[in-house]
N, C-alpha and C positions, 0 to 999 in steps of 0.2 A: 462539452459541459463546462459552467461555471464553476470558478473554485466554491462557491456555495451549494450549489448542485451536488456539486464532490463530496461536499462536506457532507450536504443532508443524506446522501447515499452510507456514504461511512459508517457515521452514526445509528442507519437502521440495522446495520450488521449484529447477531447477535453479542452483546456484551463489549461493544465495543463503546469508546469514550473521547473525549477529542481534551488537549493539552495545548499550551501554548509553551513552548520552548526557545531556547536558543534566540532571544529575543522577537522575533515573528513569526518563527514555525509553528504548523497546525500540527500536530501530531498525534494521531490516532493509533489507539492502543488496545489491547483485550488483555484480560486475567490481570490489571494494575499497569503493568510498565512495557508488557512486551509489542512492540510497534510493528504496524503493518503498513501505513501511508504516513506519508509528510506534506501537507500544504506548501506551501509557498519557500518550498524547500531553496536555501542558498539564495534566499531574496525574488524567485519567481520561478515557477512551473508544479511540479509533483512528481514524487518519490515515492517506491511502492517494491516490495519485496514479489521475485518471481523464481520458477522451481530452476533448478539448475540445467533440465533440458531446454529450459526454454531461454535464459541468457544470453546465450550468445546470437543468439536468431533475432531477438531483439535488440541487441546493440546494434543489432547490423543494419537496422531500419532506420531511413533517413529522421533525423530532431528525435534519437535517444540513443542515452548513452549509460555506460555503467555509475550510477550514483557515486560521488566523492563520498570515502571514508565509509561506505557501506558495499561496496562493490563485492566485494568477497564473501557477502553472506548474501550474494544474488541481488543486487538493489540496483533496479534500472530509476533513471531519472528524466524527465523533458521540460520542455521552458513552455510557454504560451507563444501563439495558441497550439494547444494540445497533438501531435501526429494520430491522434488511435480517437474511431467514433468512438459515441456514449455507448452503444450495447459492447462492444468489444471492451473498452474502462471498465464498466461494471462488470464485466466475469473477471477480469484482469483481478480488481479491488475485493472481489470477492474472494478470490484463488489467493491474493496477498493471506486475507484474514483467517482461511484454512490453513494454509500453512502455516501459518505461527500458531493458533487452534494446536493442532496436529504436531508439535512440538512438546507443548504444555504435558503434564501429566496427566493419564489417564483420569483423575479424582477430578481434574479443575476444567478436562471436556466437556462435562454434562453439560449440557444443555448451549454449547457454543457452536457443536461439529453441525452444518447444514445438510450432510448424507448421511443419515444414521442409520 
């Protein structure tokens, strides 16, 4: 997938919104601020939050590694071009956006959670 592809995926996520940070990060967010992907994270590839069963299994796969400064709250990272096909990215990016979903307060789910 392209980072435009990524992005246009992101954004159909429910309630989800894209930020420009950190002078060129893409950063996609739900409920205001709490973030599930990063664009062009560190200047090239993408960042994305995963469950803590699955971290380390992923680090271990060749071109990804545990995200600088996010690593501890499960944040894998890769450069271009991408190691992981588009159907496996988008569960990945999905699975990002429920878990943080799945964080939030019960009041600020509604209408975010995709297994109800």
């Amino acid at each position: 997938m392209t980072a435009d592809q990524i992005a246009t995926f992101c954004l159909t996520l429910p309630g989800a919104r894209e930020d420009l940070k950190w002078g060129s990060n893409r950063v996609f967010s739900v409920a205001g601020n709490k973030m599930f992907a990063i664009l062009d994270f560190l200047g090239d590839g993408l960042a994305f939050k995963v469950g803590p069963e699955l971290f380390l299994g992923f680090v271990d796969r060749p071109g990804i590694h545990p995200a600088p400064y996010l690593a501890r709250a499960h944040w894998i990272s890769m450069g271009t071009p991408l190691p992981l096909g588009d159907d496996e990215l988008r569960e990945l990016l999905t699975r990002s956006h429920q878990l943080v979903v799945r964080k939030l307060a019960k009041i600020r789910q509604v209408g975010l959670l995709l297994d109800q």
